[in-house]
C-alpha positions as CSV (number, residue, x, y, z in Angstrom):
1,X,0.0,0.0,0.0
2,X,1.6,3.6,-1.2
3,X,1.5,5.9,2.3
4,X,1.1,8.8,-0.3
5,X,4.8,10.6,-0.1
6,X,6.5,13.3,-1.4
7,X,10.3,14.4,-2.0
8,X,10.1,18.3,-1.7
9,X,14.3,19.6,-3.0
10,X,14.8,22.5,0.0
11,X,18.4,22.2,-0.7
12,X,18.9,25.0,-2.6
13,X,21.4,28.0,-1.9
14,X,18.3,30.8,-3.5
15,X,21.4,32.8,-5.5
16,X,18.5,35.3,-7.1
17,X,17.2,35.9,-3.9
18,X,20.6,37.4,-2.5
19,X,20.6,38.8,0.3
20,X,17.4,37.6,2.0
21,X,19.0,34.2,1.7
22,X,22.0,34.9,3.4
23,X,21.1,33.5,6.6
24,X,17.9,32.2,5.5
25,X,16.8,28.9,3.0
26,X,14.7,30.3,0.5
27,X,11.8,27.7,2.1
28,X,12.1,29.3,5.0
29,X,11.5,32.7,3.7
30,X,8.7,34.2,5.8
31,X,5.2,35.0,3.9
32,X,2.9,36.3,5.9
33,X,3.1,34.7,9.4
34,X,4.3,31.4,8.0
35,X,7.4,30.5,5.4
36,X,7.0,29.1,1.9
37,X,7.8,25.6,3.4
38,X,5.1,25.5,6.1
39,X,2.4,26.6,2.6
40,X,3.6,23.8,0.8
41,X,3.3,21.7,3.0
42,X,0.3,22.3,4.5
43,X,-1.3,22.1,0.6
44,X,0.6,18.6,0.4
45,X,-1.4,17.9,3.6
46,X,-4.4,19.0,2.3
47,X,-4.0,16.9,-0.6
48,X,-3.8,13.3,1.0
49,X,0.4,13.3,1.7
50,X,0.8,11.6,4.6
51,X,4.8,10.9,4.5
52,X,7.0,14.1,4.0
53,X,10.7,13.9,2.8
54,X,12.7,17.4,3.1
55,X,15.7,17.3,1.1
56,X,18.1,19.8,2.2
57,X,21.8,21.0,2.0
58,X,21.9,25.3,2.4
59,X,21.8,25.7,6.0
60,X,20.1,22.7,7.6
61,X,20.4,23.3,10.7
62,X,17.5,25.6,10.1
63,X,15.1,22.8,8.7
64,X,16.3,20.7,12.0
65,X,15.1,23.7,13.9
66,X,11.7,23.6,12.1
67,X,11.2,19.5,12.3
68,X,9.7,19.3,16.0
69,X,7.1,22.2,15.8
70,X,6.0,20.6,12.5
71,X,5.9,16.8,14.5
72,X,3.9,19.0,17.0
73,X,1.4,20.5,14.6
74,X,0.7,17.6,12.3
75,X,1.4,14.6,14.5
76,X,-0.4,12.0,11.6
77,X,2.5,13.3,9.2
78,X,5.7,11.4,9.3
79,X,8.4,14.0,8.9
80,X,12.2,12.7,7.2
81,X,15.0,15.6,7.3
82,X,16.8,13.9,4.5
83,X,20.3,16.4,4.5
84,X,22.7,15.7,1.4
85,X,26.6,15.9,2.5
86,X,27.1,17.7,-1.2
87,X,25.2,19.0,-3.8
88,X,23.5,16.8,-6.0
89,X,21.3,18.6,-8.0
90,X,17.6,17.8,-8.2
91,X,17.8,14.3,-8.7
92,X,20.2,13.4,-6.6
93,X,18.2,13.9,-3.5
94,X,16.2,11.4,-4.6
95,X,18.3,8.5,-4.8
96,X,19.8,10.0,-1.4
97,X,16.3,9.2,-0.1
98,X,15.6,6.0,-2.2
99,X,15.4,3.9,1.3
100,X,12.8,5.8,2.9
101,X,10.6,5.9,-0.9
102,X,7.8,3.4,-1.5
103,X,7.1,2.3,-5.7
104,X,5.2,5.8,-6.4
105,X,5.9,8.9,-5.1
106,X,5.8,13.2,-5.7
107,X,8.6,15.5,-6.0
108,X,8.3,19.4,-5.5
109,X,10.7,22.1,-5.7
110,X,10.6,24.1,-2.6
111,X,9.9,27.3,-3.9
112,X,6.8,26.4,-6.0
113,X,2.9,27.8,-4.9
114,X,0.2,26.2,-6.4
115,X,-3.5,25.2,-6.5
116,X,-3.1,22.4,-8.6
117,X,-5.0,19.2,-7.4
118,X,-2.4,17.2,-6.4
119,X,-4.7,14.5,-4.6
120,X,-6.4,13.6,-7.8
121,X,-3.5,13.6,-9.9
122,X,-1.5,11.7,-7.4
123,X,-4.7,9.1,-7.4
124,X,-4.4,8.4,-10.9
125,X,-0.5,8.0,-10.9
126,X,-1.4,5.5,-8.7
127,X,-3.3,3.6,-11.0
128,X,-2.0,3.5,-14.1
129,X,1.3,1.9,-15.3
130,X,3.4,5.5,-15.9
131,X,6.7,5.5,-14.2
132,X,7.5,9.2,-14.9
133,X,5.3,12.1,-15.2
134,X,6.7,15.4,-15.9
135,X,4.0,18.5,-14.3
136,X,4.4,21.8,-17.0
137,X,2.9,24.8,-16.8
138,X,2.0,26.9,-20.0
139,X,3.9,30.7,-19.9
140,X,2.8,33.7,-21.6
141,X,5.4,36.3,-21.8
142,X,6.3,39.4,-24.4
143,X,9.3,38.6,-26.9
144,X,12.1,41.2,-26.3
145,X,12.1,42.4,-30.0
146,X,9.6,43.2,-32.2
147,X,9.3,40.5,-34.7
148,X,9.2,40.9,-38.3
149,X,8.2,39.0,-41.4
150,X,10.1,39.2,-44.5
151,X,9.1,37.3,-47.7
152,X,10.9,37.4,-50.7
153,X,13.5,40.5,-48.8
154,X,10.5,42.5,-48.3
155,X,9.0,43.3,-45.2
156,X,5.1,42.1,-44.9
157,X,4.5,42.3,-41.0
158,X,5.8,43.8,-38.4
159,X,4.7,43.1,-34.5
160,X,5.5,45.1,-32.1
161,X,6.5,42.5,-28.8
162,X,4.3,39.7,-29.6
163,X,3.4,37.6,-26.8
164,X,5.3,34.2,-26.9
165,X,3.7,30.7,-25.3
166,X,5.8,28.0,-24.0
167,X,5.3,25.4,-22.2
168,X,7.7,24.8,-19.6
169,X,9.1,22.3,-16.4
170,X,6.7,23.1,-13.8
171,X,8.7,22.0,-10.8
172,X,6.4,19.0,-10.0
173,X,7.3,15.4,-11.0
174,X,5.6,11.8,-10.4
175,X,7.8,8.6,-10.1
176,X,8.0,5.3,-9.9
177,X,11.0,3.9,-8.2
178,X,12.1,2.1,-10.9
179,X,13.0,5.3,-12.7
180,X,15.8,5.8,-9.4
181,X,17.9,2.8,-11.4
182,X,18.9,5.8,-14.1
183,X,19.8,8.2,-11.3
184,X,23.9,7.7,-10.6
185,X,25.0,7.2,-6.4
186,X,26.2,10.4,-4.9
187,X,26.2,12.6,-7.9
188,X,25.1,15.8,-9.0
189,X,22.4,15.0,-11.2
190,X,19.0,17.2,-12.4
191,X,15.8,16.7,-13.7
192,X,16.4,18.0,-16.8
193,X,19.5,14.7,-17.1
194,X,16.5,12.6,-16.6
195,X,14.5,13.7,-19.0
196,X,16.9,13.6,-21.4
197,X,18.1,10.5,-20.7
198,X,14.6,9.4,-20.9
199,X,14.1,10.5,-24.5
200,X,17.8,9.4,-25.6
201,X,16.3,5.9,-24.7
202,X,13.0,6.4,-26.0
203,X,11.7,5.1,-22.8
204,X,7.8,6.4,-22.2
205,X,8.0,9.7,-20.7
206,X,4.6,11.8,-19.7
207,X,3.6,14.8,-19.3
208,X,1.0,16.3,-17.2
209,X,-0.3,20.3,-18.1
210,X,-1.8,22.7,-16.0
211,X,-4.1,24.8,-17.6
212,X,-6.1,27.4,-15.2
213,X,-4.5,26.4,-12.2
214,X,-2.3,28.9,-10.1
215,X,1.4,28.6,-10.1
216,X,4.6,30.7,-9.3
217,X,8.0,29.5,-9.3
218,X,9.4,32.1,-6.6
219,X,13.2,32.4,-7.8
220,X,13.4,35.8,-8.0
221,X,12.7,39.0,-5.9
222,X,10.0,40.0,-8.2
223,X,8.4,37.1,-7.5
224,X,8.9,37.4,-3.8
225,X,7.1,40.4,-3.7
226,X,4.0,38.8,-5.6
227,X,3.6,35.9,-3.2
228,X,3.7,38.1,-0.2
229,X,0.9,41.0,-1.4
230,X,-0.9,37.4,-2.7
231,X,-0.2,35.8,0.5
232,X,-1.7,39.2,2.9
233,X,-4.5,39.9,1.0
């Protein structure tokens, strides 16, 4: 029986967010009168997790801090400080963890907000025969330029920053255990080697996209700021 886990990556040193992660694990950032972390992972809760890995590096002794008021608050959840000795990117945590994983689990980054129903798309992980589902999120942003279109050396169009639609890696990723066997021991090794190794292979590969739901990567100040004013109001 799968005890519903998740990995969530809190190892990360937060670089963009310089200098409010100085002394602090991005995570651990406050918003409003909790921290990223405790949002997450009360929306993991929410959503049926019952076992909750923390992968972390940057400052653990901060997370180790956290642990027992979180054990206090949530005393059904079974709490695992899993702390990596170097840094191994975002798949090495994983296979650092692999002992305390069961066949199907969730990964999040630690610096991702969202309403996307987890439960249910956790719940049909479950039952199918996927080993890896990769969670994206379609972007809208301007193109820096304007954008022109030239037929036969003469210019027919011109638009002035077009908006541009990509799909990208939402942060979010569903695995079966057998997928650890492609992850190397002790190395740094990220998602994005994964996937690639994935498609080099031709090995099945899904893909999971979130349409209406919200979701905010929070990497940079700028996007700080927009969790916080979302966050008090």
């Amino acid at each position: 029986m799968n005890n519903n886990t998740v990995v969530i990556l809190a190892g990360g040193i937060g670089r963009r967010l310089r200098p409010l992660t100085n002394s602090i694990p991005k995570p651990l950032l406050p918003l409003g009168k909790t921290t990223m972390l405790e949002i997450i992972i009360n929306y993991l809760i929410k959503n049926n997790f019952k076992k909750i890995i923390i992968a972390t590096r940057y400052k653990t002794e901060k997370f180790k801090l956290l642990i027992p008021s979180l054990k206090k608050k949530y005393k059904k959840i079974n709490f695992i400080l899993n702390e990596e000795k170097k840094k191994l990117g975002t798949c090495g945590p994983i296979k650092y963890a692999e002992k305390h994983l069961p066949q199907k689990f969730l990964v999040i980054n630690g610096d991702v907000i969202t309403n996307l129903n987890l439960k249910k798309l956790f719940k049909n992980f479950l039952s199918s025969n996927q080993k890896f589902i990769v969670v994206s999120k379609e972007v809208v942003a301007p193109f820096e330029f304007g954008k022109i279109i030239i037929r036969k050396n003469k210019i027919v169009q011109i638009k002035e920053k077009p908006l541009t639609k990509n799909k990208i890696v939402a942060g979010i990723y569903l695995l079966d255990k057998i997928c650890l066997k492609y992850i190397p021991v002790n190395t740094y090794y990220g998602m994005d080697d994964l996937i690639k190794y994935f498609l080099k292979r031709k090995i099945p590969l899904s893909a999971y996209t979130m349409k209406k739901e919200y979701w905010l990567d929070v990497g940079r100040q700028s996007d700080y700021e927009k969790i916080k004013k979302k966050i008090l109001i």
